[in-house]
C-alpha positions, 0 to 999 in steps of 0.5 A, a space after each residue: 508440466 504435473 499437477 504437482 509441478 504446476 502447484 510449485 509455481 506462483 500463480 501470476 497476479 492480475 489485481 489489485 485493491 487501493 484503500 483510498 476511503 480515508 479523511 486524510 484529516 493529518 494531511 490537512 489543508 491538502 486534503 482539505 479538496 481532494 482524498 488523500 491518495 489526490 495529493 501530489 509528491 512534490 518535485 513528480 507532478 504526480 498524484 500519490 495514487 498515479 505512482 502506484 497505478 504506474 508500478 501495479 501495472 509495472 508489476 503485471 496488474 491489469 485491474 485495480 478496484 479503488 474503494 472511495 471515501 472522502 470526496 470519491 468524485 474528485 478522484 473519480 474526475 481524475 480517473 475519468 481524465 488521466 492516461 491510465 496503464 491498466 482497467 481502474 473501478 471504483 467502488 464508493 462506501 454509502 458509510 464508513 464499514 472500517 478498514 477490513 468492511 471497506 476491503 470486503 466491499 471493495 474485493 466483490 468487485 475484483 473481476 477474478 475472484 477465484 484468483 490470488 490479489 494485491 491491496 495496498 493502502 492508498 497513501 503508500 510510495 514505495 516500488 519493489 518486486 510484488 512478483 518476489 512477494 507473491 513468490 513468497 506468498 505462495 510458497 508459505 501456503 499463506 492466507 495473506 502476506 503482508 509486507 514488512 518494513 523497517 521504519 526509521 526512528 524520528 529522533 536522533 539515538 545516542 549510543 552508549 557503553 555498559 559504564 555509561 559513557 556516551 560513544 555516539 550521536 546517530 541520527 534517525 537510525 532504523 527501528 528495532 522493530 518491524 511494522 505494518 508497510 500497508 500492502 498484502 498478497 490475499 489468497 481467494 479464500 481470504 476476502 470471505 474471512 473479511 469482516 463486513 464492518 470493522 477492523 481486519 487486524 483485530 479480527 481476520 489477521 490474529 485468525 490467521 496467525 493462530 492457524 500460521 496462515 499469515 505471513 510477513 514479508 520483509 522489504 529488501 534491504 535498500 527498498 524505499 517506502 514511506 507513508 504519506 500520512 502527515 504534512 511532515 511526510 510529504 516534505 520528507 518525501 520531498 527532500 529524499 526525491 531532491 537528494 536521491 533517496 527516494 523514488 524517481 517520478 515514474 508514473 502515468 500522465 496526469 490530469 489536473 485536479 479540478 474539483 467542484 
């Protein structure tokens, strides 16, 4: 293989960042004895952060850096007991450094730093190719590359003609728009770009973009996502589990969550 045909070939990612640093204060009482990404997905028996171990490691990662926060050492605890497929370290912040401060201090401890990483934020439950991301990622020359997704309206849309007649009742239809889906493929160079405190999307990813060296990623169509975020998303991610739509319960053995 040439040089120049080895540089066509999407180099394999190994590792990963989860941002796990955050009260969680929406999902209360959950969250009220352990960090967020501790809350179980009713119906798996399985923590939020055990489903994304289980598909990292599914998708060729061997080290994960988890970036702690609120109650680091209940999630610690967990680590220390659970069956874990592939290395787990934790970093913890002495105090709060923002999203972008968090993931800077938190990629130091990636074992590879010449090499090419994922994030996701920790309160994530999706599963699809983050091979097929990284493809696109490197194809597009990017610095970063977030992954897109296409959320759905929490109300009820009503479909009308030009005269103001009404032709439908739709409910919960997808957004126009497409967000943020809180996961990333980062080029090496990318974690010195990070702010030491503050926000990266105020400052790093709007660098990016006026150089075109963000890229957008857009979940495949049919791909399930959702953000544990609220009460109501735990019992929405509930509900699709029991009718098919979501996730199968696949991840590592838990350990029981028993803090102090």
């Amino acid at each position: 293989m040439t040089a120049d045909s080895a540089s066509l070939v999407a180099p394999v990612v190994t590792q990963a960042v989860i941002l796990a640093g955050g009260q969680g204060s929406r999902l209360r009482p959950y969250t009220d004895d352990r960090p967020k990404p501790l809350v179980e997905i009713p119906g798996t028996g399985t923590p939020i952060v055990g489903h994304q171990l289980a598909w990292l490691a599914a998708e060729g990662v061997t080290d994960v850096v988890i970036s702690c926060g609120h109650l680091a050492e209940v999630l610690q605890e967990w680590l220390d007991k659970a069956d874990l497929p592939l290395n787990v370290s934790t970093v913890v912040e002495s105090e709060p450094l923002g999203r972008g401060g968090g993931l800077k201090y938190a990629a130091r401890a990636l074992p590879r730093p010449a090499e090419p990483w994922y994030a996701t934020n920790g309160d994530i439950w999706t599963r699809f190719s983050l091979r097929d991301m990284a493809s696109f990622h490197h194809e597009r020359d990017a610095v970063a590359t977030l992954a897109l997704a296409r959320p759905r309206i929490p109300w009820g849309a009503v479909e009308t003609d030009q005269f103001g007649n009404v032709l439908d009742f739709i409910e919960a239809p997808p957004s126009p728009f497409l967000i943020n889906a809180g996961l990333y493929v980062f080029s090496p160079e990318f974690a010195a770009l990070l702010p030491d405190v503050g926000d990266h999307e105020r400052t790093t990813f709007p660098q990016l973009a006026r150089g075109k060296r963000l890229a957008g990623y857009q979940l495949p169509q049919g791909v399930y996502w959702r953000a544990i975020d609220t009460a109501k998303d735990l019992t929405e991610a509930a509900k699709e589990l029991a009718s098919g739509a979501g996730l199968s319960p696949v991840a590592p053995r838990s350990a029981p969550v028993s803090p102090e």
